[in-house]
TIRO-2110 file (N, C-alpha, C; in Angstrom, 1 decimal):
// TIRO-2110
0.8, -1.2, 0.0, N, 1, A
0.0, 0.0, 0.0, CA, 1, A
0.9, 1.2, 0.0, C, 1, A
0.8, 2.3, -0.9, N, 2, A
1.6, 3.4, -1.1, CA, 2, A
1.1, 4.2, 0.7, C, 2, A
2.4, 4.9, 0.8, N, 3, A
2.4, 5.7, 2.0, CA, 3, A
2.0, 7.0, 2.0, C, 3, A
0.5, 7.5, 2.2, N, 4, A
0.6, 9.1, 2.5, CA, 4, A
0.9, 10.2, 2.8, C, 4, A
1.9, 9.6, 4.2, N, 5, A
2.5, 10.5, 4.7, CA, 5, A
3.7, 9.8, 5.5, C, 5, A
4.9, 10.2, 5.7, N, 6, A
5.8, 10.2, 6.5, CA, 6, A
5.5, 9.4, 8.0, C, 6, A
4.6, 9.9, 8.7, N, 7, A
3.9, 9.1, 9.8, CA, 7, A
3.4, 7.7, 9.3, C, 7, A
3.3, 7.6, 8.2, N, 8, A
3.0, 6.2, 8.2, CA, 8, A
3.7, 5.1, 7.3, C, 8, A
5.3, 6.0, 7.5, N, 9, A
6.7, 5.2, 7.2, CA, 9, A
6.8, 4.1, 8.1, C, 9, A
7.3, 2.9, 8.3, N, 10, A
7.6, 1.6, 8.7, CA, 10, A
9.0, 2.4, 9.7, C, 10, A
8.8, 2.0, 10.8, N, 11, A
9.2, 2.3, 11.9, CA, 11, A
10.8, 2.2, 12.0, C, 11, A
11.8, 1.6, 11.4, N, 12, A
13.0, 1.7, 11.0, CA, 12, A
13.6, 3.0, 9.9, C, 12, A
12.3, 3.4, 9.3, N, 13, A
12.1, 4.7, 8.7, CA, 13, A
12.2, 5.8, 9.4, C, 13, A
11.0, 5.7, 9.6, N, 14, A
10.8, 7.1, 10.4, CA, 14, A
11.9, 7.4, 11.9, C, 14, A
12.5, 6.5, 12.4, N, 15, A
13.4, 6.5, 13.5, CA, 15, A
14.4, 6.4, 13.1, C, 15, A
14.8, 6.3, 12.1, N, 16, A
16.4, 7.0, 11.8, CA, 16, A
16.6, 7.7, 11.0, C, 16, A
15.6, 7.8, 9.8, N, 17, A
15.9, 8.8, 8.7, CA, 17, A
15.3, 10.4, 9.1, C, 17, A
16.0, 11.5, 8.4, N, 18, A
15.8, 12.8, 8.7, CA, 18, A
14.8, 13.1, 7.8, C, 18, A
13.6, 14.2, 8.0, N, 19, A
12.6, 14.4, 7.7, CA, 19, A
12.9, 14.2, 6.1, C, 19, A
13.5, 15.0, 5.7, N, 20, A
13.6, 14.9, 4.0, CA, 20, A
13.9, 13.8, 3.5, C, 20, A
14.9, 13.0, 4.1, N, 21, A
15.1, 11.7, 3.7, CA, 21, A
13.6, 10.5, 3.7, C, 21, A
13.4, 11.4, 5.0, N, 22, A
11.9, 10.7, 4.5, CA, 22, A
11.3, 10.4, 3.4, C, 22, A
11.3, 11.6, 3.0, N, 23, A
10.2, 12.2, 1.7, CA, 23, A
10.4, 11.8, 0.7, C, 23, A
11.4, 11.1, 0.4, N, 24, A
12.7, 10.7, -0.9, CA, 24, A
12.6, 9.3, -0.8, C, 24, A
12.0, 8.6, 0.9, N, 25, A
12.0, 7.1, 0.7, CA, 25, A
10.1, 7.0, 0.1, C, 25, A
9.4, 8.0, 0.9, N, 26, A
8.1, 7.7, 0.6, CA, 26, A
7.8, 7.8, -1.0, C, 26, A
8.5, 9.2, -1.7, N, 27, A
7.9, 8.8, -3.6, CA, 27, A
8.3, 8.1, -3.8, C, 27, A
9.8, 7.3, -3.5, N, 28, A
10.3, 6.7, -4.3, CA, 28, A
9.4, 5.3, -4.1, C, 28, A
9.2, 4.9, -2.8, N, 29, A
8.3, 4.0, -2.4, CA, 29, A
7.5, 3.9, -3.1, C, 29, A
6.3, 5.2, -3.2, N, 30, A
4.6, 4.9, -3.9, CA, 30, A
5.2, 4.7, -5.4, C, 30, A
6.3, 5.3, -5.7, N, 31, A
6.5, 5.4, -7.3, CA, 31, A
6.5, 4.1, -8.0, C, 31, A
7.6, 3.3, -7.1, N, 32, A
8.1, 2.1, -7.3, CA, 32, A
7.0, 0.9, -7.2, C, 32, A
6.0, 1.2, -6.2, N, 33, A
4.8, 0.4, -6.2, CA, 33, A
4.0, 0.4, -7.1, C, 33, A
3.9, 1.9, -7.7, N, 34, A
3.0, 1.3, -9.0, CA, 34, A
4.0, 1.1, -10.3, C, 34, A
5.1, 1.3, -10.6, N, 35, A
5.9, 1.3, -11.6, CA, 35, A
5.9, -0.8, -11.2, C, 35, A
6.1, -1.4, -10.4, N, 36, A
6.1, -2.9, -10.3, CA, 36, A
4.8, -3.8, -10.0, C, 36, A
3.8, -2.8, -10.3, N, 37, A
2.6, -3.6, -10.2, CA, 37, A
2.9, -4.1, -8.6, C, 37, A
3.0, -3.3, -7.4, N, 38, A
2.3, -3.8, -5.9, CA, 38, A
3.6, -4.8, -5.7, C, 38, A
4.9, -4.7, -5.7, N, 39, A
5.6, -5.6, -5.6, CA, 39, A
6.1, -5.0, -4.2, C, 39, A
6.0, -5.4, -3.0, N, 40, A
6.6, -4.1, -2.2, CA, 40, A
7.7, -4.4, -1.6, C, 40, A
8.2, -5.6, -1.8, N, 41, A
9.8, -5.5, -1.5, CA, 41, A
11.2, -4.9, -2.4, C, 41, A
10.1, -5.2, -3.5, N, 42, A
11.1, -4.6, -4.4, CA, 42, A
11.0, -3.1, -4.6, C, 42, A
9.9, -2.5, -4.0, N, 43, A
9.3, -1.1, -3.9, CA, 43, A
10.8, -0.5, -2.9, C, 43, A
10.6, -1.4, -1.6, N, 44, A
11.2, -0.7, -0.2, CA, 44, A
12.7, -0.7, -0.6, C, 44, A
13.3, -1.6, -1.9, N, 45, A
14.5, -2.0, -2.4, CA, 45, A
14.9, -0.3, -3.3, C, 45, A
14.2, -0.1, -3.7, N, 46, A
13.9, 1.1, -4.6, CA, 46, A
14.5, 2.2, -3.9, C, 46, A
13.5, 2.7, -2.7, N, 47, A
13.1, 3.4, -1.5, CA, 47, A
14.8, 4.1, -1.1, C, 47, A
15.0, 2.9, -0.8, N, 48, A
16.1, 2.6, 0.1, CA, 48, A
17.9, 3.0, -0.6, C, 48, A
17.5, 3.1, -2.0, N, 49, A
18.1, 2.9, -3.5, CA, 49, A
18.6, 4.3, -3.2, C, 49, A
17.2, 5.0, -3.3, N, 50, A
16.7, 6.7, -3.6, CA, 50, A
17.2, 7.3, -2.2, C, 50, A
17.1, 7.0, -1.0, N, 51, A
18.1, 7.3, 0.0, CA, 51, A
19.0, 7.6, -0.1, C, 51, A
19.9, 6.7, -0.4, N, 52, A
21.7, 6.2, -0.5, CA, 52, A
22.1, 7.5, -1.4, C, 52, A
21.3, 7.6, -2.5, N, 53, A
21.6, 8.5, -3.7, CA, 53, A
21.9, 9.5, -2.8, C, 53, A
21.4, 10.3, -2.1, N, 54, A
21.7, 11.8, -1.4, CA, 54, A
22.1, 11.3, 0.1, C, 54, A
22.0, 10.7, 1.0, N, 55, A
22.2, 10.3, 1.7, CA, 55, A
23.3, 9.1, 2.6, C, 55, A
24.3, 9.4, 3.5, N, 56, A
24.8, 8.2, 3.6, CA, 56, A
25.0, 8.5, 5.4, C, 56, A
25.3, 6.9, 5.8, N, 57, A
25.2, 6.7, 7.4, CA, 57, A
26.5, 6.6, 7.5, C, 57, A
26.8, 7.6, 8.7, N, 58, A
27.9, 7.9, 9.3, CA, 58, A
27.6, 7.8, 11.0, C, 58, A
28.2, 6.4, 11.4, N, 59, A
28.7, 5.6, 12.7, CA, 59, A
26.9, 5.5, 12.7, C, 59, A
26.0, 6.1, 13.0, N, 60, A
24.4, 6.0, 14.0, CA, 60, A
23.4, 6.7, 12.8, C, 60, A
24.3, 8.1, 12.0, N, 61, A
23.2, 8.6, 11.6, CA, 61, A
23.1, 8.9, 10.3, C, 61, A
22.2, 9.4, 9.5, N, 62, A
22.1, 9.4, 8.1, CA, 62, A
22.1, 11.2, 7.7, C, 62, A
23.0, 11.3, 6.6, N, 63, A
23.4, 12.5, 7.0, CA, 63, A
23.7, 13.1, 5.2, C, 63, A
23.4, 14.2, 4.6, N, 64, A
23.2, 14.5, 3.4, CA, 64, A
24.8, 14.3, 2.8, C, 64, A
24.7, 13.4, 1.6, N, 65, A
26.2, 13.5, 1.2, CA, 65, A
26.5, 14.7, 0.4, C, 65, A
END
């Protein structure tokens, strides 16, 4: 199910990622869900893809590259 809002990011989400990083896992999420026909592992594989791209974790936290 595509995500509306940030609050209703999967809890490994929303508790470590920074608000914008959010935002970047959630389109890429709903995008990727309908671009694979409801596949949602491969959605959160996406998601997580779209993160890394601007984003990388340093020791605890995720931080703009």
């Amino acid at each position: 199910m595509p995500y509306a809002s940030n609050n209703q990011l999967p809890a490994g989400v929303r508790d470590h990622l920074p608000a914008h990083a959010q935002d970047i896992y959630r389109e890429a999420f709903n995008h990727a869900l309908t671009e694979y026909g409801g596949d949602e592992p491969r959605a959160h594989r996406v998601a997580w893809g779209a993160v890394e791209h601007k984003y990388e974790k340093r020791g605890d936290q995720w931080v703009a590259k």
